[in-house]
Structures are given as C-alpha cells and as structure tokens.
N, C-alpha and C positions, 0 to 999 in steps of 0.2 A: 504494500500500500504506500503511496505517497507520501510523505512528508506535507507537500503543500498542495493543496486545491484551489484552481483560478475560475472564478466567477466571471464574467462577462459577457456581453451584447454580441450577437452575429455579428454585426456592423464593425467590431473592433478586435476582429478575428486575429488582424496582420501585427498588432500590440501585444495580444496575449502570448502569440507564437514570440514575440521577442522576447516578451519576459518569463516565458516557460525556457528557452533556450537559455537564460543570462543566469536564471536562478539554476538549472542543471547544471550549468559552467563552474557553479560555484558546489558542489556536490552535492546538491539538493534533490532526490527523487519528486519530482513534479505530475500531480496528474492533472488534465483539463481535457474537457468534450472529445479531441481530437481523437483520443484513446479510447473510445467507447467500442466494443464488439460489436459486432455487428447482429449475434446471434442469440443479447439478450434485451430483455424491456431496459431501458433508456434512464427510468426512474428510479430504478433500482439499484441501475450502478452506482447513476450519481451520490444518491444518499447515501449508500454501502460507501466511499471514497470520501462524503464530505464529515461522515461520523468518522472516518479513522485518519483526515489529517489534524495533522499539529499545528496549521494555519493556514487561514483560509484566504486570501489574498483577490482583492473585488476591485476591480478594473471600473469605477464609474464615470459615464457619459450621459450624455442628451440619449442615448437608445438605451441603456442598460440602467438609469431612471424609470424607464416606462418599461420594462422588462418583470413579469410576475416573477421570474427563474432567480433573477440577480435578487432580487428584495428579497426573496425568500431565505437564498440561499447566505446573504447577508447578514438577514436576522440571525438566523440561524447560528451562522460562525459570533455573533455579538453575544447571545446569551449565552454562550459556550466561551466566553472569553479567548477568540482564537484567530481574531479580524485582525488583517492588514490591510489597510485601504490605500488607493491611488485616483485621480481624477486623469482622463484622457486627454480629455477638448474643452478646458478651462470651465465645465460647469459643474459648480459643487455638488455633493451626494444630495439626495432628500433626505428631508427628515426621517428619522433622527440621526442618521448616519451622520448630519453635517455637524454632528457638535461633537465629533470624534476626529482626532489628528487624520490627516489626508495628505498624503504625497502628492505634487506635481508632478507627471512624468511629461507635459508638453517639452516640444521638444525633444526629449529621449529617443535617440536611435540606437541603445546598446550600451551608448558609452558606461564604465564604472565610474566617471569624475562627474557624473550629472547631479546635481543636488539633490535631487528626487528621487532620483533612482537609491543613492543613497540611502534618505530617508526609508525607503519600502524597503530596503536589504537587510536596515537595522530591525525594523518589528519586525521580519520575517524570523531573523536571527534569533529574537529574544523568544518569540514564541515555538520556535523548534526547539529551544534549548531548555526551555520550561523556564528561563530568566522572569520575574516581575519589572514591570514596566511601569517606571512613579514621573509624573509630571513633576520637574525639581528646580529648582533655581539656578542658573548658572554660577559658576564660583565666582565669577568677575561681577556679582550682580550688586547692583548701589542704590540701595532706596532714595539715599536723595539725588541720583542723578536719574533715576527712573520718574521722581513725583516732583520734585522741586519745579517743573512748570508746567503743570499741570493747575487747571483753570475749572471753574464749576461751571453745570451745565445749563441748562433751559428753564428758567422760573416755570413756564406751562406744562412740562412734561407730566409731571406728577399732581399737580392741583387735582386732574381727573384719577388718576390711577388712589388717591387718598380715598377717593367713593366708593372703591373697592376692597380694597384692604383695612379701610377705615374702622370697620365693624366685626372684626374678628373675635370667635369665641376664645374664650377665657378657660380653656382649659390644660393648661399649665400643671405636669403633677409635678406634686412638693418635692416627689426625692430625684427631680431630674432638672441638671443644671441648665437652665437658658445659656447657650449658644449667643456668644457677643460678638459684633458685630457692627465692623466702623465700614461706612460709605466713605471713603478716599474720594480729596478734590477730581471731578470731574475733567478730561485735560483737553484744552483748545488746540487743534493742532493749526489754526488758522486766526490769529489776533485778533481779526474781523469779527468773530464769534463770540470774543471773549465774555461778551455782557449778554449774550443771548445764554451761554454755557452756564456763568455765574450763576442764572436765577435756579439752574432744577438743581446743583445739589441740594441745598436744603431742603425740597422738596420732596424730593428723592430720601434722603433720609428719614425725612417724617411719615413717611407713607409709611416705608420698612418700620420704623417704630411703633407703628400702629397695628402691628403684628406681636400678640402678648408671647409666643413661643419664641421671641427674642431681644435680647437684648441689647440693642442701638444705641452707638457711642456718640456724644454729641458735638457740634461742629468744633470745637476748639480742640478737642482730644482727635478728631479725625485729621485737621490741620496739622495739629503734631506730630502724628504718626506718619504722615505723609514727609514730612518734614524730616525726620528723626532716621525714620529706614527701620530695617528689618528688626534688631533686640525689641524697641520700643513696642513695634508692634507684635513680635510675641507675646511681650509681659501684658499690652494689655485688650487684645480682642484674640477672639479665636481665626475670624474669617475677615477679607476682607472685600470689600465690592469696588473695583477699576472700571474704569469708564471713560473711552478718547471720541472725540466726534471731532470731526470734517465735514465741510459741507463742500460743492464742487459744482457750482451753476443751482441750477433746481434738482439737485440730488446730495443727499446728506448720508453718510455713513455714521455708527454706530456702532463700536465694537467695544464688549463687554464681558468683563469676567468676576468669576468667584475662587479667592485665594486663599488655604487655609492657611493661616501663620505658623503652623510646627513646622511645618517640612516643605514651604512653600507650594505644595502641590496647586494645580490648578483643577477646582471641584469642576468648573462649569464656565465657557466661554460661549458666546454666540457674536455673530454678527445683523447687523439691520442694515441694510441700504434700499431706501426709501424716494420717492419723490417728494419733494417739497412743496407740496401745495395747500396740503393744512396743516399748517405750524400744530397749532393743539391735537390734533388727531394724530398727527404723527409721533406726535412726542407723547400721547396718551398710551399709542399701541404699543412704543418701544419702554416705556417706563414701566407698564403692566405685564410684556413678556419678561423682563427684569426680575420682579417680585414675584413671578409667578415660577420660574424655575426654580430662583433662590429658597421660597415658601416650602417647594418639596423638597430640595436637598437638605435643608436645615430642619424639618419636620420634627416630633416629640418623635422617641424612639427611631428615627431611618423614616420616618412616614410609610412604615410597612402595610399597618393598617387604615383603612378610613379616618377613625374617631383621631388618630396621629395630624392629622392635617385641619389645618384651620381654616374656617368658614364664620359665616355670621350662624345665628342660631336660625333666623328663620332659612336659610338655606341648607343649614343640616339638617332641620326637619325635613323638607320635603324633598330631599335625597332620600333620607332614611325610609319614607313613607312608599317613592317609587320602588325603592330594593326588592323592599315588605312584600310589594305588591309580583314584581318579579318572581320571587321566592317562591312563593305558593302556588305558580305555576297554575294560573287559573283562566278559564278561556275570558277574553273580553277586555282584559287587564293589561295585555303587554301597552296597544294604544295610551293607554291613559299614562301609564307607568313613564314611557315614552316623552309626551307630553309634559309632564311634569320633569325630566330630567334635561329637555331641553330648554325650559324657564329656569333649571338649576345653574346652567350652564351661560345663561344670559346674564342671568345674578349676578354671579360669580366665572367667569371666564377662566381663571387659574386655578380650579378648585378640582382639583384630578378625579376624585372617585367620582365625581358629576360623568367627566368624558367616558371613564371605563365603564361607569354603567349605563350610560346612554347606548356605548356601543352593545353592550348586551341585550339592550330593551330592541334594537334596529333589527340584530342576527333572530331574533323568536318571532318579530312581529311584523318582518320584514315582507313589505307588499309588490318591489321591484327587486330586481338583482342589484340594481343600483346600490339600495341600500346596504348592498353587503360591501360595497366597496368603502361607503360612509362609516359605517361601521369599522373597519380596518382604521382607517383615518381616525376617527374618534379613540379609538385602543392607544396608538401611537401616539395620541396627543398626550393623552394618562399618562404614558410611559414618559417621554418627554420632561413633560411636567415633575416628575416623581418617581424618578426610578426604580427606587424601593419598595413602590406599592404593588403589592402581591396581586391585589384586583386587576391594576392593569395588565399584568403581562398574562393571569389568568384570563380574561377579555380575547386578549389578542388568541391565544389558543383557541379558544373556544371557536372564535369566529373564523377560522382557519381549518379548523375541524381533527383534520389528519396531516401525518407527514411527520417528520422530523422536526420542523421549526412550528408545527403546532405542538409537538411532545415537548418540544425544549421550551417553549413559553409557559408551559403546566408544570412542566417540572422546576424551572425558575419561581412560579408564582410559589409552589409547595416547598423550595426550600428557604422563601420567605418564610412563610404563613402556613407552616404544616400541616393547620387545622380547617384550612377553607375548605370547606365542605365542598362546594361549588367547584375548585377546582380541582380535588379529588375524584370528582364524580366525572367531568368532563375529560382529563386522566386518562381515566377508566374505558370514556368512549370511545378513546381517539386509538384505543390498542386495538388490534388484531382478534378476532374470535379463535379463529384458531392456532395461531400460535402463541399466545399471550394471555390462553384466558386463564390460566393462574393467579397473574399479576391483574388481570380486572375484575375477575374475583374479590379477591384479596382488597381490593381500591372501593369497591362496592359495601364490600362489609365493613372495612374503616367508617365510610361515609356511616353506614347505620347506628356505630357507635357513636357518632356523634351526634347526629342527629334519628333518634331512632324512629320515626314515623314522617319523615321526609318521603315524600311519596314516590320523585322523578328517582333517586337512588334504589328505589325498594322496585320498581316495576324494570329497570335494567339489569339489575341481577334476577329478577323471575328471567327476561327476557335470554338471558346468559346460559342461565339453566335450561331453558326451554329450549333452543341452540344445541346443545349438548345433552338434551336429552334425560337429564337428571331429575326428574319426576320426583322421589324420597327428598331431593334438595329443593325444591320450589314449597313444598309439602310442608317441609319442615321451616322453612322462611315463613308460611301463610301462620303456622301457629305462635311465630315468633311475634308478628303483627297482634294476634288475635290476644297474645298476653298483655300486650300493650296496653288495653281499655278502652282502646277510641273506637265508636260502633264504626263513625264513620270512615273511616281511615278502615278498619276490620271489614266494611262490604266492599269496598273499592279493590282491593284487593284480593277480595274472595272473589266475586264478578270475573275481575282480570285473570283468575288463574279459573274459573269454568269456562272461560271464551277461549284461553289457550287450549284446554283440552275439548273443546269443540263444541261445548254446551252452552249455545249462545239464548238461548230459553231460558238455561237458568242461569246465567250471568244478567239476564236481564232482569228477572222476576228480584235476584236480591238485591242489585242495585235500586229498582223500581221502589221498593219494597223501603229501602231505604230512605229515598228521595221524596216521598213521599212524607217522611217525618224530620227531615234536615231544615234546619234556617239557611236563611239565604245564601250566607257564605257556604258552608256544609254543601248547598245545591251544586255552589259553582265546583265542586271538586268530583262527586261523584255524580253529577251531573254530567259528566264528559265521558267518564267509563260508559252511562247509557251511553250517550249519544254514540259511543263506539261500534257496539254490538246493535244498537237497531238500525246502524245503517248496513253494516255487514248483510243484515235479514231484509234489505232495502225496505222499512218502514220509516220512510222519510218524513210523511204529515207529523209522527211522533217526532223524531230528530230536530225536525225544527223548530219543534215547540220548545225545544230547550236548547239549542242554539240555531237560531235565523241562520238563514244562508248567506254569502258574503255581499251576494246581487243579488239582484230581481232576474235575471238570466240563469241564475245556478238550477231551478226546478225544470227548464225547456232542455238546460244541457242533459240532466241527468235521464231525458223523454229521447233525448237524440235527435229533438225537434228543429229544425233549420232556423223557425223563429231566433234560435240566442244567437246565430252568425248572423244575422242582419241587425239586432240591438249592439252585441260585439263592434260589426266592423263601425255601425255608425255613433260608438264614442270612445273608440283609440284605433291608434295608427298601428303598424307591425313592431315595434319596437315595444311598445306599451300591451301587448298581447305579449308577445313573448316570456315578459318580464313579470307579469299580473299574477303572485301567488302560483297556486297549481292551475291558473285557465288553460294553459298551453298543454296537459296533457289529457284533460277532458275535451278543449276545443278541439283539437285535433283528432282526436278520434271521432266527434262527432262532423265534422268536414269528411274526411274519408267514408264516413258511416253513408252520407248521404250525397256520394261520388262528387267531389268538390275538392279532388288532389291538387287540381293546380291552383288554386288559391292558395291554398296549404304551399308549396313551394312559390309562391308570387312572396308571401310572407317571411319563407328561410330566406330569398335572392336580397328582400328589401332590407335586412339588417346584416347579410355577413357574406364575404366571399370564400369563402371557408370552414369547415368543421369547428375545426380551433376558433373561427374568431364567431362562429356562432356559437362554441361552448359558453364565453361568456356574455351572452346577451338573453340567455335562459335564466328564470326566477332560481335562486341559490338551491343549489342540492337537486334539482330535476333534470337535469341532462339525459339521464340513464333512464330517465322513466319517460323523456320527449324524444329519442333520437330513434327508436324503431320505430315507429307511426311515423316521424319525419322521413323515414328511408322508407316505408313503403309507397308511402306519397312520390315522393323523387322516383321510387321505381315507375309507378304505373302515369308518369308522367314523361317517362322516354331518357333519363337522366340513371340508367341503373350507376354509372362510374360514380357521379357524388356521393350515391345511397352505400356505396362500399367505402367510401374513401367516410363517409359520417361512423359507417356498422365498425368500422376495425376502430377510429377513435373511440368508439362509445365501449369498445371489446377491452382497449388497452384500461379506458379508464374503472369500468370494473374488473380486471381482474385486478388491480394496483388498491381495490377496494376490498372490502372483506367478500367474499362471494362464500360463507357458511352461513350463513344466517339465512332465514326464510326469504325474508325480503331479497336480499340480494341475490339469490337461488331465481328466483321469478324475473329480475332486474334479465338475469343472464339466458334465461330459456326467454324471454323476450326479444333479443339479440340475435341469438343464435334462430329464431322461428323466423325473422326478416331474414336471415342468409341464407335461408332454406337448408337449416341443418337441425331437423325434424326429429332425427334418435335423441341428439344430445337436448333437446331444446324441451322433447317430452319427459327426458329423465328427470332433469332437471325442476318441473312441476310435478311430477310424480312424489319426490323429497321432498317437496314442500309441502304436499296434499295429505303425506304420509302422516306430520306432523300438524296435521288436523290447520292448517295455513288455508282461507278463506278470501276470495278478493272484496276488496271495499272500495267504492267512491271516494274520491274521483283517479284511485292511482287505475283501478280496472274495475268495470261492469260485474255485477253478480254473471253475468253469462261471456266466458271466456270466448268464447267466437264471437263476439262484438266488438273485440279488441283487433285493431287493423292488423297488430304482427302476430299475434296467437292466431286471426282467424285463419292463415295461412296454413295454418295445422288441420283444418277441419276434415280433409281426408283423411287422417291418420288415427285409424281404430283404438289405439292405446290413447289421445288427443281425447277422442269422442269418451269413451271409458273415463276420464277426470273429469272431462264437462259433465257429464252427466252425474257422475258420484257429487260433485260439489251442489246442483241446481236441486238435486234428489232431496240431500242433509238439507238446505235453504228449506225446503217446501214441511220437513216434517218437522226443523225447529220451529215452524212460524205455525202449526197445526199443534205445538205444544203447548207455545203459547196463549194464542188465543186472542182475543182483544186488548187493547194498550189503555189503559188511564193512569195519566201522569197523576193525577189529584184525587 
C-alpha cells in the first residue's frame, strides 16, 4: 500500500503525474487513480488505499472545488489527521479546507527549490513519519517589531456584531477557568485607513467581552501587550486576536487570527476580501465571522457539546425545542423543527449547534435533493464554526450516509461525545449488514443502554435481526421493550415485529387497539406503525386518516390514473419532478403504466446528459428505486445504449450498497428484471418473499407486474408463483381483519 494518496480533479491530471513522480523520486510509494485495475469496482480500491495511506495529499482547483470525489476524499484524510494540501490555479480550497495551511505549487514544474513545493514535501514528510505538526513562532520572532504599528480598526464593524453577541447566556461553571483574552491593536497596513481602523478595535473588543465564557482584557493592557511582545503576553492572556486590513480601490482585505500565548501556536486564521460598498455590512459580516469562530474555539469545555457554546436564552430554547422535536422522530414535525432552526440561525448566525441541527432537520424532511446538498453546507458551517462539536461532524455523517468519510465523521463525532446516542445509532447504519453486523449490533445495543425506549434504535436492531434471520433475538428485544412499562412504546413495537413476521392483521388490530386510547402525542408515534401496515394491505381511506397525503395528486397516483400527470406536469418543471420527495418513483411508473415512455425520457434529457449527472438531480437516497423504470422507458423508447449505460450505474451503485437486506435484495432483482436477467432477478424476490418482505407505496404496487421492470418478469412461472403468493397473503390478511375504525 502506499504511503501517500493524491486527491485530485481530471482536469489537473498532468500536476498530479508530477507530483506523484517528484514524491517517488524522493522514496515515497505513491498511489493515485492512475493505478486502478482494471478488473475491480473503482470505489473500493480507492477507499481500501485512502484508509491505508499515511497522507493524503489534495491537489485543489477551480475543478476539484466542484468535485464530490476530492471533498470527500479530503474530509476524509482531515478527520483522520493525514491532509496535505496544495492549490493548483491560484484558487483557494472551500470551506473549511481554507482555514488549513495550503501550499502554492503555481508555477511548479518539478523543481525541488520551489517554495511550494517545499512546503507540500515538509507535511508530507511529517505525516509519513508520524512527526506532530505545531503552528510555532519563529525564533527571530519580535513582538514589538511585529505590533508596534499596528493601528485599530473600523469604529462600525462591531456596533452590529454587539446585537449578536450582546446577549449571551450566563452559563459559566464555577470550577472552569475563563479563557482571557486581549484583542491586539488592529494594524493599518495603508495610513489612509488609519482613522477608519482606529474606530473597530474597541468595538471589536467589547463585543468579545460580551461573551461571559470569557474573559476580555481591556484596551490599555491590550496596548501593552502589543507593545511589550511575547513574556508580557504570556503572563497575562491566554489567547490573542490579530487583525491587519488593507483596503485597495473598492476592495478591502481582512486577515485575521487567533494566537495562543504558551507556544505561540496559531488556533484559527481566516481571510475576508470583500467589496467595499457597504462600509457597515461589511464590517458587520467580517467582525461577526470573527467572534463566531473564536466563540467555538474558546467554548466551556472544547465546545464538545451544545449546552458548551453560548447563545442568548431565548435562542437556546428554541434550538433545544426543534432537537426535542427531531428526536422523537414523529411524522409532521421535521417541517416545523426545520422552521424553527432556521429563525435559530437568523438569531444567532454563529451559534453552531443551530447549523448542525438544521442540517439534520433538511436530510429527514428533505423535499428536493437540493436540500441535501444545503444540508452538507449547513454540517460544515457547524464544523467550521466549532470544531469540537460532536453534533456537527455527527450531522455531516449522517447526511453522507455511507462510505469512509461518513464513518470517519461518526467516528470523530463518538470520540468526542461517546454518548451521543444519535451518532451511535447513525454509526451503526452506515456499517455493512453483512460484514459488520457485529459491530452494529453491538452500536444498536449501546444506543439502548442509553436511551432504553428510543424507538429509531430499537426498530434497527429488530431490522438487523430480521436480516439475519435471528427470530429468538428480535423475541427477546420485544420483551426487553415490554419490561420497560411504556404501553405505548410496548405496541409499537409489538405491531413492528407481527408485520415483520407477516401478520399485518395483527400488527394492525394492536396498534389500532392502541391508538385508539393514546393522547395526541402517543398518536403521533404509533400512529405511523399503522399507517405502515395499512398501506402495505392498501387500505389507504384508513392511512390517510392518520397521515394526509403529501398532495392532492398522491390518491390518482396510487389509481394509476393519468389525471396526476397533467396536475404534475402543470405545477413543476422536470427538474422539480425529479427532485419532489418519492414523486419520481411512483410518477414514473405511472407514465409507463399508461404508455407515456417518452415523456418519461423528455424529463431524464431535460435535467442531465448522463447517468452520473442524472444521479444527482434525483430526490436523496432514490436513484436505485428510479433508475429501472427510467431504463425501461429509454428502452421502449428506441434509446436501449442509455438504458444500459443508467442499469450498470445503478448495478455499481448497489452492489457498493448493502445488497442483504430485504430492501436492497428487491432494489437488485429490480435491476437485474430491466436487463433481462430473469433467474437472478427472481431469486433475488424469492429471498425477500421468503422472509415474509411485502411491497408498499409508493416504492412498489401491492401487485408486482405493475411495476414497469418487475413487469418484464411476467412470463416467468417462478415471477407468477411470488405474485400470486404475495396478492393471495394481501387478500386473506384484509378478510382477517375486517373493517377499520380509527375511533
């Protein structure tokens, strides 16, 4: 295995070849793309390569910014402490990459006397060699020839930034020392400035002091220490905050750090380079990213947890209230939850567990694909903001899903915050079924201990079990529940394990049974268990009576009726269809249903010229349940080359998925029934049927030949033999049941 792993853009192919060459030169085993086999998955190797070098080395550009492969694989080598970074074409990483040392290699053709290249040679060095790498003062370094003219900054910058930091809570504990902290004259690097600079230090200090988690030295002791050099300000602040501005026609730079005094290290540097067209907006935005990165690095404890990080009171309530609401995992709620985190966030703009939970309220409640990308953005601002904080790098995992840099952000977040349940659990989902399920196991039952009637923990390990077939272990879970005391939490879960074993009669009768004696919150919990199993038995009038449909369209879709493609096309475009929750895998079925293929391909043409770039413009997580109905459409539309060039993408991306599980078992005979490979495709339903696995709206029809790539099967006697066994069990649970009254 390699020593070093190179990250980079197609586009700057002919750079990495030199610096894979220059670093071999120097006896370094180097791997990058170039070396991939030919003869295995792509994804596999890379991850197997970027988990086993000692430094990871990320080439950023204008193309490898907009690259999903380099962000990933970046994060990745960051929470693994194993990043060496370089900039190509003079444009700096994205966030948050940019607030991490970066080599220039413009310029560099090879040479070893480039200064850049330098710089990249030394992290590469320290981090093959396991060296520690400290931000440090230089020996020739001279406080007062570094401050002595240095000049304060903008009286306006802060006046606004005080309405935000102004009102911070008071929650300081007694056995934990305030972290001090002198704001250093601001320095004019342009004379002209000097009385525009003068007014924000003060400013700027009083904000930060308005911050009880610290304690802010005041302007004559900052002068001094500015003055005096480095002893002075050892003895008497812990931190310090620097600050140079230039302004340059109608553009003004901004460059800003945080230095701690033992060991000079530098905590936290950013740059601003702004237009200068509103003095106060400007100097509002860069004074408030100031206090807002410093707020989390200096937080009570590391700002590990939420309650660590300072807010006003009224905005820690109604953070605390959306969490709440998250939490409980209740239908109806992520919207509001949502809603409330983005007023959290308006409030308080530097207030990090706002961002990380917003992005979590976007990945559950999420109505486009869009928002999953919002959501990443929101994670990273967290992190950004607050390094420390366990939520956000849990956030970013979670909305990531899978992979190596979703396991590396759960795993960061847990060895914060060992006990976040949340990120234990999500942990847990992001492992393998089958090679892994020990260890999610194992992450499943943790969560219980912690929270023992958590509900989303307790129905993943049934789900686990059920997987694997361990019937005595589900069994013994149910009465682990059932000693617990909570009726309702006790039918919800009793329901979920009769619907696993095929008894959707009576997962309904005891849910039913239940619901009928619950208060309103209580409704909203095992009010979702029914809704589960009556749509299963398609008793939709009931279903909706306890959750409405998302549209007024959703009751024609589920008829097949043409009416919801003419309400559809006439209030969104193909881009907003594609992205619309699950519409795209029930729409599309019903197009095809009612011979309407090429509409259906008018739709794939109008958003993407490609698989890949149609993967992402489908609603998050549906690719695998939209791309065989897409490929039969392309087929019987004269286009079979696309419909294979979408079936092998959709083939790569689940097997790189878990393919043991029910779901995914179905996902794959879906796949394989559009390529016309009818053995493997009905095995594959066979397994899932075996284990009493039932289809539900809107991923598939109670009747599996209405489904455009299953119906391809319907020659096939063993095909016919599962339709009929599944419609047969539908017809004698709903004769068991009987009539429905919710009340």
């Amino acid at each position: 295995m390699g020593d070093v792993f190179i990250s980079y853009a197609r586009a700057d192919q002919a750079v990495a070849r030199k610096v894979a060459k220059a670093l071999t030169d120097k006896g370094y085993s180097v791997w990058w793309d170039a070396d991939l086999p030919a003869h295995k998955a792509y994804s596999e190797i890379i991850e197997q390569h970027l988990r086993d070098a000692k430094a990871v080395v990320v080439l950023w550009s204008t193309a490898a910014a907009a690259s999903q492969w380099v962000r990933a694989e970046a994060d990745y080598a960051r929470n693994n402490n194993k990043l060496a970074q370089a900039q190509v074409d003079g444009n700096m990483p994205p966030l948050p990459f940019n607030q991490i040392q970066c080599a220039d290699l413009r310029g560099w053709h090879g040479s070893t006397r480039h200064a850049g290249w330098a710089k990249l040679l030394g992290s590469v060095d320290a981090l093959v060699s396991g060296e520690e790498q400290a931000a440090s003062i230089p020996p020739n370094f001279g406080w007062r020839d570094r401050f002595n003219t240095r000049w304060l900054a903008a009286a306006a910058v802060v006046f606004l930034v005080a309405a935000v930091v102004g009102f911070f809570l008071l929650r300081n504990g007694d056995d934990e020392k305030r972290p001090v902290l002198a704001v250093l004259p601001f320095e004019s690097l342009d004379q002209r400035d000097a009385s525009l600079v003068s007014g924000i230090w003060e400013d700027t200090r009083q904000a930060l002091g308005r911050n009880p988690q610290l304690l802010v030295l005041g302007p004559n002791t900052a002068e001094e220490i500015a003055e005096k050099g480095g002893e002075t300000a050892r003895k008497l602040a812990d931190y310090l905050v620097e600050a140079s501005v230039r302004s340059v026609g109608d553009r003004v730079r901004v460059n800003a750090n945080l230095v701690r005094t033992e060991d000079g290290a530098e905590v936290w540097n950013k740059s601003f380079d702004r237009k200068l067209d509103d003095v106060f907006a400007l100097q509002s935005e860069i004074a408030g990213e100031i206090e807002g990165h410093i707020r989390g690095r200096l937080a009570e404890r590391g700002g590990i947890k939420p309650e660590n990080i300072a807010t006003s009171g009224e905005v820690y309530a109604l953070y605390s209230d959306a969490r709440a609401k998250i939490r409980r995992r209740e239908m109806g709620t992520y919207d509001e939850a949502k809603r409330q985190l983005e007023q959290v966030v308006r409030m308080d703009p530097n207030f990090a567990p706002g961002w990380a939970t917003l992005a979590v309220s976007k990945a559950f409640g999420s109505v486009v694909s869009s928002d999953k990308g919002s959501a990443e953005a929101n994670a990273r601002r967290a992190i950004a903001l607050a390094p420390n904080l366990a939520a956000g790098h849990a956030a970013l995992g979670f909305i990531l899903q899978k992979g190596p840099v979703a396991q590396a952000a759960l795993r960061r977040a847990l060895a914060l915050d060992p006990n976040d349940y949340e990120a234990i659990n999500w942990l847990a989902n992001s492992l393998d079924n089958s090679t892994q399920a020990a260890e999610k196991l194992r992450l499943y039952s943790r969560v219980a201990e912690i929270e023992p009637l958590w509900w989303p923990a307790i129905l993943n390990k049934f789900n686990l079990l059920r997987d694997t077939g361990d019937i005595k272990a589900m069994e013994g879970e149910l009465a682990r529940v059932r000693a617990q005391g909570d009726p309702t939490m006790t039918a919800a879960i009793e329901a979920y394990h009769l619907e696993n074993l095929g008894d959707l009669s009576g997962a309904i009768t005891v849910s039913l049974n239940r619901y009928r004696q619950a208060t309103p919150q209580q409704r909203r919990l095992i009010g979702g268990f029914l809704w589960g199993a009556l749509m299963k038995l398609g008793l939709y009038d009931a279903a909706d009576k306890i959750q409405e449909p998302a549209t007024e369209f959703v009751p024609y879709l589920r008829r097949n009726d043409p009416k919801a493609l003419e309400m559809i096309e006439a209030r969104m475009g193909p881009r907003q269809y594609w992205s619309f929750q699950m519409l795209p895998i029930i729409g599309t079925r019903v197009y095809i249903y009612n011979h309407r293929e090429a509409k259906v391909v008018e739709l794939y043409r109008a958003v993407a010229k490609s698989p890949e770039e149609f993967e992402g413009q489908v609603s998050s997580g549906h690719f695998l349940d939209v791309a065989p109905s897409l490929a039969i459409a392309l087929q019987r539309s004269g286009d079979p080359a696309e419909a294979e060039r979408l079936l092998d993408l959709a083939l790569a991306r689940a097997t790189e998925q878990n393919g043991s599980t029910m779901a995914g078992k179905v996902q794959l005979a879906r796949i394989h029934a559009a390529r016309g490979n009818a053995n493997e495709a009905v095995k594959l339903l066979g397994d899932a049927v075996r284990r009493n696995w039932l289809p539900e709206l809107p991923m598939l029809p109670m009747d599996l030949a209405e489904d455009p790539a299953l119906a391809e099967l319907k020659s096939n006697p063993r095909f016919e033999a599962i339709r009929q066994q599944i419609l047969g069990h539908i017809r004698k649970e709903r004769a068991e049941l009987g009539p429905i009254r919710l009340d």
